[in-house]
Each structure stands twice: as C-alpha cells, then as structure tokens.
C-alpha positions as CSV (number, residue, x, y, z in Angstrom):
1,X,57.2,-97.3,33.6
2,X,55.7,-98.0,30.0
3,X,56.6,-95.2,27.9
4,X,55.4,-91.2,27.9
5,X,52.3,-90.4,25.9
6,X,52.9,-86.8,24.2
7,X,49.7,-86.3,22.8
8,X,48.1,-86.7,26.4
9,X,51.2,-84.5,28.0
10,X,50.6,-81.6,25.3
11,X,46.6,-81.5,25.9
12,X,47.5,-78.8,28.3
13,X,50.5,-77.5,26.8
14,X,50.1,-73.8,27.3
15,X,50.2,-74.5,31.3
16,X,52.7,-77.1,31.3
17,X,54.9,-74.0,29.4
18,X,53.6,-71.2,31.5
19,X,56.3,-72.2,34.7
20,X,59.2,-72.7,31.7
21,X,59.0,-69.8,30.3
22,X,59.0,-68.0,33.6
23,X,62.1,-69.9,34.6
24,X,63.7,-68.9,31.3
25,X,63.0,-65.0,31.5
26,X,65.5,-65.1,34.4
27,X,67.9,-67.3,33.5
28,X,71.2,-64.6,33.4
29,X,72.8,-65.4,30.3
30,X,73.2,-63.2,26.9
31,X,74.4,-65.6,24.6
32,X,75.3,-69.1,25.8
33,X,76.6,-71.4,23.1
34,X,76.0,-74.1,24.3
35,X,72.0,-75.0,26.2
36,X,70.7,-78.4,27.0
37,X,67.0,-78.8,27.6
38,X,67.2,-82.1,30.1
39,X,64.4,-83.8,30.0
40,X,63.2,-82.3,27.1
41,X,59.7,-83.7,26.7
42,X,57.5,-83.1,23.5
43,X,60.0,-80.0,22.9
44,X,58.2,-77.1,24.3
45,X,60.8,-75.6,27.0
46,X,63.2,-76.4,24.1
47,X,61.3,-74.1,21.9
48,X,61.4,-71.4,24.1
49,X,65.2,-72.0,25.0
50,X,65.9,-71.7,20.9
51,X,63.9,-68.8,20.2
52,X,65.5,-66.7,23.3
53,X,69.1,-67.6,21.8
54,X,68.6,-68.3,18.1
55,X,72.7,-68.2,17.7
56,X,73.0,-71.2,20.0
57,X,73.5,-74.6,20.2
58,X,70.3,-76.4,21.3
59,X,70.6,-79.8,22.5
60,X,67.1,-81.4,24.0
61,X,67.6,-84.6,25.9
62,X,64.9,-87.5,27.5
63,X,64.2,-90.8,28.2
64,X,61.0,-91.3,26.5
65,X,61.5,-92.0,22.6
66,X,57.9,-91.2,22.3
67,X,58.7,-87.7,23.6
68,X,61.7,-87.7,21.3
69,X,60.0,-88.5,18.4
70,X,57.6,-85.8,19.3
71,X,60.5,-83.0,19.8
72,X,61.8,-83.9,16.6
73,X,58.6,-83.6,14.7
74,X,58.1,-80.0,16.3
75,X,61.7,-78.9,16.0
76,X,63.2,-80.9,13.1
77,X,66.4,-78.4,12.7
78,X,67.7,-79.3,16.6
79,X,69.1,-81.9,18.1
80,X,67.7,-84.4,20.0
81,X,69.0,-87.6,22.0
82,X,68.2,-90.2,24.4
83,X,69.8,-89.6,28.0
84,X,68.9,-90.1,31.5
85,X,69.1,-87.1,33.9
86,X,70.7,-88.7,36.7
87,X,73.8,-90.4,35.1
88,X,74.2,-88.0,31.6
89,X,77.5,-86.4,31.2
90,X,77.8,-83.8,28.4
91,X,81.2,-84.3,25.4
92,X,81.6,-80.3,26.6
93,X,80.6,-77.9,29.6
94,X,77.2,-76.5,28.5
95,X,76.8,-73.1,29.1
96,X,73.2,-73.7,30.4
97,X,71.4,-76.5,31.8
98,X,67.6,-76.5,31.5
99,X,65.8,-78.9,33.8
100,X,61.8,-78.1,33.6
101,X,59.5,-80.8,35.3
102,X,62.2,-83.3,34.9
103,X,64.0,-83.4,38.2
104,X,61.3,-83.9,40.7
105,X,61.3,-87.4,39.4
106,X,64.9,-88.8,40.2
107,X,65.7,-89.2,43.6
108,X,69.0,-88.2,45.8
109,X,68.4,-84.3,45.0
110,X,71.3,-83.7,47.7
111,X,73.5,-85.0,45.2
112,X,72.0,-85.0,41.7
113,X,71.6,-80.9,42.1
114,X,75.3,-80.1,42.6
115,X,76.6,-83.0,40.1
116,X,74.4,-80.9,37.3
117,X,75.7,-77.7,38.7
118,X,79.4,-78.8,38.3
119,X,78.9,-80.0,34.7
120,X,78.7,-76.3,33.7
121,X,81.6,-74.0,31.8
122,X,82.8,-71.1,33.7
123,X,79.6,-68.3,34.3
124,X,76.8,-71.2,33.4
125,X,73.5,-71.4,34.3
126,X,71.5,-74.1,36.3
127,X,67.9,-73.3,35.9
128,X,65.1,-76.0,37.1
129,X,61.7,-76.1,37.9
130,X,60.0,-78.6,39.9
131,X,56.7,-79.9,40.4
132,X,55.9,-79.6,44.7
133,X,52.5,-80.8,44.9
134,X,53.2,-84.3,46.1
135,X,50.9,-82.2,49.6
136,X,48.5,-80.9,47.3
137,X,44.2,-82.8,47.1
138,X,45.4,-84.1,43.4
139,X,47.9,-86.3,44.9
140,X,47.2,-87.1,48.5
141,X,43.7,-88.5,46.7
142,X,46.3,-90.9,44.2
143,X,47.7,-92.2,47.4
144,X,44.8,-92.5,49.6
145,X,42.2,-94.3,46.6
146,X,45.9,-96.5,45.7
147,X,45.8,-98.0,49.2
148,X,41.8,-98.9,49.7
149,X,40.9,-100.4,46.6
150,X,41.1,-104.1,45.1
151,X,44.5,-102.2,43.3
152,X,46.8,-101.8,46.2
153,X,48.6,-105.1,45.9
154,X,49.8,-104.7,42.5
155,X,49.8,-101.3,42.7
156,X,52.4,-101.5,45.8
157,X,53.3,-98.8,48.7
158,X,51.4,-95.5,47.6
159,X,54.6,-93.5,48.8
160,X,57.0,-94.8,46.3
161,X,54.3,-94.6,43.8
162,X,53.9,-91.0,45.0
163,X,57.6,-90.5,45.0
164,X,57.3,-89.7,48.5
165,X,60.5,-87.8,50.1
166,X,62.2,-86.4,46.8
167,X,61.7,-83.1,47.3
168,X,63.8,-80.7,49.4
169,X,62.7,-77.7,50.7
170,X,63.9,-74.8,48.4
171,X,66.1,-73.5,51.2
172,X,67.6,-76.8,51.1
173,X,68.2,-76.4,48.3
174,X,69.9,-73.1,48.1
175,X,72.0,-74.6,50.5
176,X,73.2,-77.1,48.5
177,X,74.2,-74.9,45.7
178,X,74.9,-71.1,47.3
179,X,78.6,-72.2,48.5
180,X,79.5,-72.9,45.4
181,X,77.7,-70.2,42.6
182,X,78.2,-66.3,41.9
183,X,74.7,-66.4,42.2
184,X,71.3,-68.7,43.6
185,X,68.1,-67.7,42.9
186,X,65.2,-70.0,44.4
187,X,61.4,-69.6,44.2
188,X,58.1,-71.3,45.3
189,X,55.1,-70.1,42.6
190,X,51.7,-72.1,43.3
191,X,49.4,-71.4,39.8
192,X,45.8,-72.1,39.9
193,X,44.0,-73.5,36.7
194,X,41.2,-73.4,35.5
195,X,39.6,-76.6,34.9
196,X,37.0,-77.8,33.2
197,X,35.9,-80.5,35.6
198,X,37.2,-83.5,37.9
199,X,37.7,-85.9,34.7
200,X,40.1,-83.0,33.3
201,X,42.1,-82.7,36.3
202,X,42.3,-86.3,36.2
203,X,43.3,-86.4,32.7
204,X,46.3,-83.8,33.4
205,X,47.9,-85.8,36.2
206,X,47.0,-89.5,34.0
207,X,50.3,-88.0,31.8
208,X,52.3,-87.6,34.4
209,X,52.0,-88.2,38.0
210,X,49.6,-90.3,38.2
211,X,51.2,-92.8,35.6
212,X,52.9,-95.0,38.3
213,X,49.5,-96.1,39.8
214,X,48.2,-96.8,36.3
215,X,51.1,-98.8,34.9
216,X,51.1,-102.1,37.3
217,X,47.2,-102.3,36.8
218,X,45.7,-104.5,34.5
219,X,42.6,-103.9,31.6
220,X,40.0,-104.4,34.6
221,X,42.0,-102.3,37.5
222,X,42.7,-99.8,35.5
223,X,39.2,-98.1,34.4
224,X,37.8,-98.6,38.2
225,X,40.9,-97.3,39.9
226,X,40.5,-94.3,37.8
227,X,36.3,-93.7,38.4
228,X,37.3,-93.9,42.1
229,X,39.9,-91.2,42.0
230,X,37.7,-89.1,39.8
231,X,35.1,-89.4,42.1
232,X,37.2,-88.2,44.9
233,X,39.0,-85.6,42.9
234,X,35.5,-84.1,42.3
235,X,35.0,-84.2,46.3
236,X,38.7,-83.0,46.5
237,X,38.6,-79.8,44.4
238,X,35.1,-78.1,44.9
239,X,33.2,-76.4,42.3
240,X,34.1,-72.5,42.2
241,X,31.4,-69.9,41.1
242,X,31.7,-69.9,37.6
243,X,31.5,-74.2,37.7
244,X,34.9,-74.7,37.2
245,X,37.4,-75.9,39.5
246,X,40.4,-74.9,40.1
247,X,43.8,-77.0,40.1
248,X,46.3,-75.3,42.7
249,X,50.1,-76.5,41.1
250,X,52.8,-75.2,42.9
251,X,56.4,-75.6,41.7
252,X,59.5,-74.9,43.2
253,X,62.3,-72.5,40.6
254,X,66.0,-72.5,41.0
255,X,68.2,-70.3,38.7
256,X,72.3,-71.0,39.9
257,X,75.2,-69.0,38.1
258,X,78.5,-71.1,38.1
259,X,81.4,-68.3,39.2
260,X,83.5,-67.5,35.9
C-alpha cells in the first residue's frame, strides 16, 4: 500500500486515542523500563505510554515513515524507528509491548500473538487493541460497492481487501495466550461516534481501512468509487435525532502478564 497519511489519520485523533488510553489504564505494570509502542502511528498511544511512566524507556515503532516523521515531530525527546510487527525482534526483552490498532492488520494471529508474548522479560505486559468491525455497515458497504462497480477488477477480491478472516474471536484468543501468562485479560468495547455526516465517516475509514480499495484505483476510479460508497454509507448509517449519525466501532482489548 502507498504510504500512511497522518494528517488525515489525526483528524479524529481524540477517538482513535479514546480505546488506547483505555487499554493503557489497565496494563499491570508500575514501572517498566523498557515499553515499545508497535506500530506507533503519528505518536499518540506513545504519548500516553510516556506520560504514565516518565522514568522509562520509550521506544515507538512503524512501518509508515510518514507516520514516523510525524511521531518525531510530536515527541522529539523519544525514540523512534522503522520496524514491521510481524517479523521485529527487540536488542532486549521489553518489559511492555504496546500494540494499538496495529495488529488487526497482519495476518496468522494464532501465531503472531504468542511470538509477541514470548519476546517479553520476566512479569511483562502484552497489551493490544484491535479494530473488529470488519461485520460492522462501514465495511460490509467497502466490500459490497468494491465488487459492483467499474473498480472491481483492479480493485481485486473485496475479502482480501477487507482483510477478511484475520480476526479471532477474543476467546480465541485467550486461548492462545492463558496457558502461558500469570494473567489474561480480554475485552470486546463497541464506541459509538458521533458524526458529522456520511462524507465524515467516509473520511475516517479513507485513513485507514478503506485505503486498500483506494490504492489500486486510478485518478478517474478513485473519486466515483468513493461518491458510491458515500452514497451508501449515508443509506448505511441513518440519521439519529439530533442529524448526526452515529459510527458503531467495536474493538477487541487484550492485556497478558508474562509469569516472573
């Protein structure tokens, strides 16, 4: 995919943070010195992460330069550095691995969760949250207006567009990680914003999950592929009493403590 575009990601920050900073207030930890924020993004989970443990080492970590370059603008006195989720392996055990809105991206979760999970010292913490709205009107709609349009061919199979079959359930993965931590915590949150309109909810998921739709279409296909879906995101999410409409997000939360 062409690269990440932070100033469209960070137009609605304060949500995109909301489901971090929840994760974060119960991650078990006092003083870790060592965290990694994987996946890092324009550096707002790895603001919170710094704040909480001021005394620690902060290392935020992405594939996206652009996001890089945006984390190190916010944050200039951390450290920041290009690194892919599914294959990075850390000089030292961290004693937390942060992983908000990152994972739900990479596939093979049956093996990627517990390869993280190992990397940790003794007593670490494994905390992720996940994206689960693959089900949800916002996008079933990508899918559906991907596969009917003059698009489809160079857009491709809507289901590994959609990233179809990534997620586990969250007792799957519990499963995966219980037999092996002091500790699992696992948690399904579905947040409702408020929106201003379809085009707005179409601009939130244009940053992220809608970018692999976007990126094989071309100067004309672009612009029409994304009236359509507008047009059935406004049918999609109806208008509520106040005029808004509202964006149901729900995310999946794990919080695993290595044993010490």
């Amino acid at each position: 995919m062409a690269d990440w575009n932070p100033a469209l990601y960070t137009r609605f920050e304060d949500e995109r943070t909301r489901p971090a900073a929840e994760l974060l207030a119960r991650v078990p930890l006092d003083a870790p010195v060592l965290a990694v924020d994987l996946g890092c993004g324009p550096g707002n989970s790895t603001a919170l992460i710094a704040a909480r443990y001021p005394d620690a080492e902060v290392i935020g970590l992405d594939t996206s330069p652009a996001m890089l370059e945006s984390a190190r603008a916010r944050l200039p006195d951390l450290a920041f550095a290009l690194a892919d989720a599914a294959t990075w392996m850390p000089e030292r055990a961290p004693d937390l691995i942060f992983a908000n809105a990152v994972l739900q991206w990479l596939p093979d979760h049956a093996t990627l969760l517990p390869r993280l999970f190992g990397l940790l010292a003794p007593g670490g913490v494994l905390a992720v949250q996940m994206p689960d709205n693959l089900a949800e009107p916002s996008h079933r709609l990508m899918r559906e207006v991907a596969g009917a349009g003059p698009w489809s061919a160079a857009i491709g199979d809507p289901a590994v567009a959609g990233r179809l079959g990534r997620m586990l359930e969250p007792t799957a993965y519990y499963d995966l990680l219980a037999p092996h931590a002091a500790e699992v915590d696992v948690w399904r949150t579905t947040y409702h914003h408020r929106m201003a309109d379809a085009a707005a909810i179409v601009a939130w998921v244009s940053a992220t999950g809608l970018r692999p739709f976007l990126d094989p279409l071309d100067t004309d296909q672009k612009p029409r592929f994304l009236a359509a879906y507008e047009r059935a995101i406004a049918e999609g999410y109806p208008l509520r009493s106040d005029g808004r409409r509202l964006l149901a997000f729900p995310r999946v939360f794990i919080v695993a403590r290595k044993p010490r």
